[in-house]
Residue frames relative to the residue before (quaternion, step in Angstrom):
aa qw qx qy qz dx dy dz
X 1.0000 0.0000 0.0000 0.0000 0.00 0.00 0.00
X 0.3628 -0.6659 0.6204 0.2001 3.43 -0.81 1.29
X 0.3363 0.6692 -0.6227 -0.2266 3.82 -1.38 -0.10
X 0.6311 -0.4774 0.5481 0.2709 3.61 -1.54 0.74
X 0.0952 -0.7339 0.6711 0.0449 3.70 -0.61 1.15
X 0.3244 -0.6911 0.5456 0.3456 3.68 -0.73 0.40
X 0.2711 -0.7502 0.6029 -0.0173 3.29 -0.57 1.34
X 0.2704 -0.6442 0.7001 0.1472 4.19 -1.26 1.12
X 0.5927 -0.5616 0.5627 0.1293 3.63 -1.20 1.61
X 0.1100 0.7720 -0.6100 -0.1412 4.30 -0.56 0.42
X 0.7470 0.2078 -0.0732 0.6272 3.16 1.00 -0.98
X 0.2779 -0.6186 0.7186 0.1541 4.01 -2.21 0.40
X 0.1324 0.8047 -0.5529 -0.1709 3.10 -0.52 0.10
X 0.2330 -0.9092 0.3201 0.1286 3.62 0.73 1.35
X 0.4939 0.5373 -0.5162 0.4483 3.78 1.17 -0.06
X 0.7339 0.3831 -0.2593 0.4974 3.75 0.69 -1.09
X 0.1588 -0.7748 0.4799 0.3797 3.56 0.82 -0.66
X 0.1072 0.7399 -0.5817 0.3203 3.38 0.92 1.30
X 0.1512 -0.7306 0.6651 0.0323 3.48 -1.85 0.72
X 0.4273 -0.7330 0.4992 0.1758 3.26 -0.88 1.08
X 0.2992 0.8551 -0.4057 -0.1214 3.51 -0.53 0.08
X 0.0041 -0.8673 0.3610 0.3426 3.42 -0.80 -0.08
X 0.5183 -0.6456 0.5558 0.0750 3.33 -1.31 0.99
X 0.8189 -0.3251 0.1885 0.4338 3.56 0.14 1.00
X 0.7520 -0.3126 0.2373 0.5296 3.51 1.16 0.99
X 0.4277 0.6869 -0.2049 0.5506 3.88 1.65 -0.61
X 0.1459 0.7986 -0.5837 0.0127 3.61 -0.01 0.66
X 0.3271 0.6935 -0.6309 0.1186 3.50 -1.10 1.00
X 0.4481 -0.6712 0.5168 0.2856 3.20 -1.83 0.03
X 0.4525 -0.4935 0.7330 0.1200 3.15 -2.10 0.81
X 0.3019 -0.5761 0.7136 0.2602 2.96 -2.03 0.24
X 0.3588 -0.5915 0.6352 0.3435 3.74 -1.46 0.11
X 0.0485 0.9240 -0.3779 -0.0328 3.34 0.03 -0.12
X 0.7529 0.3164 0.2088 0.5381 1.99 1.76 -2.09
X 0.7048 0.3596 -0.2509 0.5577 3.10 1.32 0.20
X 0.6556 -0.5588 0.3412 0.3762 3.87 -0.98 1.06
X 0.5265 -0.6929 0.3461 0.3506 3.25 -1.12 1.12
X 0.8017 0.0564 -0.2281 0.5496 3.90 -1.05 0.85
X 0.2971 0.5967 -0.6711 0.3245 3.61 0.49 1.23
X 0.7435 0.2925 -0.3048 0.5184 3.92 0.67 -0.16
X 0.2277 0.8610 -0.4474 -0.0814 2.86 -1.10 0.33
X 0.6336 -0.5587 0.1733 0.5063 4.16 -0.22 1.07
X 0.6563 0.3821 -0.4680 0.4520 3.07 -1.07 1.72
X 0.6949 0.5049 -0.4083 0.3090 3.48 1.36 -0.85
X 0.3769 -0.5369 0.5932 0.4667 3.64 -1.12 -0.41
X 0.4192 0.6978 -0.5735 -0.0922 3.37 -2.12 0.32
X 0.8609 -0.4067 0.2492 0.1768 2.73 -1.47 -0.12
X 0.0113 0.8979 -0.4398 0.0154 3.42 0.09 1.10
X 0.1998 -0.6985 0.6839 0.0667 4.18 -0.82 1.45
X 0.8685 -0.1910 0.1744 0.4229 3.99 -1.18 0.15
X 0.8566 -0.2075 0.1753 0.4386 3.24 0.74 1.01
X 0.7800 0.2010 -0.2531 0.5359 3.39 1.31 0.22
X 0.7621 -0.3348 0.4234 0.3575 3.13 -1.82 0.61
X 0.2328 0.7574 -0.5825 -0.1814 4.04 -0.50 -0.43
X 0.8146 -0.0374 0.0496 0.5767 3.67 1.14 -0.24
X 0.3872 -0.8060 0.4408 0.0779 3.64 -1.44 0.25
X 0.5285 -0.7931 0.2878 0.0939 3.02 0.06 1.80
X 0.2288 -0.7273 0.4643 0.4507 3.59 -0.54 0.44
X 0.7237 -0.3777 0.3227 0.4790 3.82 -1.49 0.14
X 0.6724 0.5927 -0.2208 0.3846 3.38 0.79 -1.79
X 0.6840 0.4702 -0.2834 0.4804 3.62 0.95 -1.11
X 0.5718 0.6599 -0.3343 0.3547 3.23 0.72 -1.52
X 0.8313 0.2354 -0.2075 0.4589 3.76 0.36 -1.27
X 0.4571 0.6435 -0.4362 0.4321 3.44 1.10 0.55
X 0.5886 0.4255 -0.2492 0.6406 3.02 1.02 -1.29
X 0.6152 0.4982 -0.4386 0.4254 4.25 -0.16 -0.91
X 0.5774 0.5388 -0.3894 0.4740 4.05 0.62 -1.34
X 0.9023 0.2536 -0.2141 0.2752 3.46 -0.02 -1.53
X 0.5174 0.5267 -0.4364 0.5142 3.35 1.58 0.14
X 0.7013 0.4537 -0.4188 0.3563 3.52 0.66 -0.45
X 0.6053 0.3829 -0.5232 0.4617 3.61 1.07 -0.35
X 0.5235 0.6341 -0.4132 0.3914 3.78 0.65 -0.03
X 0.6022 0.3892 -0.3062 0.6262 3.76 1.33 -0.63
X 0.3881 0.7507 -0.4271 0.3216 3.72 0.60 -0.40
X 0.7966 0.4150 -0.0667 0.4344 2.85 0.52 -1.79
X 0.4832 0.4363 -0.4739 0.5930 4.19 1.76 -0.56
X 0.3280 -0.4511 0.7301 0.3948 2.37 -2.47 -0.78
X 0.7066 -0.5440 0.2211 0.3949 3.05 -1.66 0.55
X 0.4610 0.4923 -0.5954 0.4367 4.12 0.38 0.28
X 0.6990 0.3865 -0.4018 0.4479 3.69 0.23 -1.42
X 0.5889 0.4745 -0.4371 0.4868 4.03 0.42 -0.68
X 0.8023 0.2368 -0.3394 0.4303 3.85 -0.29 -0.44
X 0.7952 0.3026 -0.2953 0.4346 3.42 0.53 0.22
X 0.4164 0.5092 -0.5433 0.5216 3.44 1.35 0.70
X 0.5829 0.5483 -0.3612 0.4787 4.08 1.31 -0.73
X 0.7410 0.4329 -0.2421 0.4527 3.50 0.54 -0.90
X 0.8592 0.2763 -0.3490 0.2523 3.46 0.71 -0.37
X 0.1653 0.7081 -0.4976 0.4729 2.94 1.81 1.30
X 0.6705 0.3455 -0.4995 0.4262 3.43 0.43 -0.24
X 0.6371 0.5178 -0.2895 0.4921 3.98 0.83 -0.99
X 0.3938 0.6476 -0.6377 0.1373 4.19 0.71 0.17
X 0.8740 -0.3181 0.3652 -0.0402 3.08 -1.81 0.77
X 0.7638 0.2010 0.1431 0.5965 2.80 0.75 -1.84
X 0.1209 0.7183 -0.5849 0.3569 3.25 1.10 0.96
């Protein structure tokens, strides 16, 4: 099962059109590819499928959604938590 953490933008790098993000302490990058140029920018939350951006999250949702995943990490330890984050980027069903 693939799920889409909302993830908070830290860094652009606009030559690559690469996003920073982090994901519960989890730093990696996204591509924009897919989303209109300067529709993100550092600070938003979103949504990340195999490695790309696909959409932007409101704030309000985002930490709703962050609460109930975090009582959901609660319950890992920290290996199963960093690699339940990472292998959202590697889903399957891509």
């Amino acid at each position: 099962m693939c799920l889409s953490i909302p993830s908070r933008v830290t860094k652009i790098d606009k030559t690559k059109n690469i996003a920073t993000v982090d994901t519960f302490g989890v730093s990696r990058e996204a591509s924009l590819d897919l989303m209109a140029e300067d529709d993100v920018k550092i600070g938003d939350f979103v949504l990340i499928h195999i490695g790309f951006v696909m959409n932007k999250i409101d704030e309000e949702d985002a930490l709703l959604s962050l609460e109930t995943y975090r009582e959901i990490l609660a319950m890992m330890d920290e290996e199963e938590r960093q690699q339940a984050i990472k292998d959202g980027d590697n889903c399957p069903n891509g």
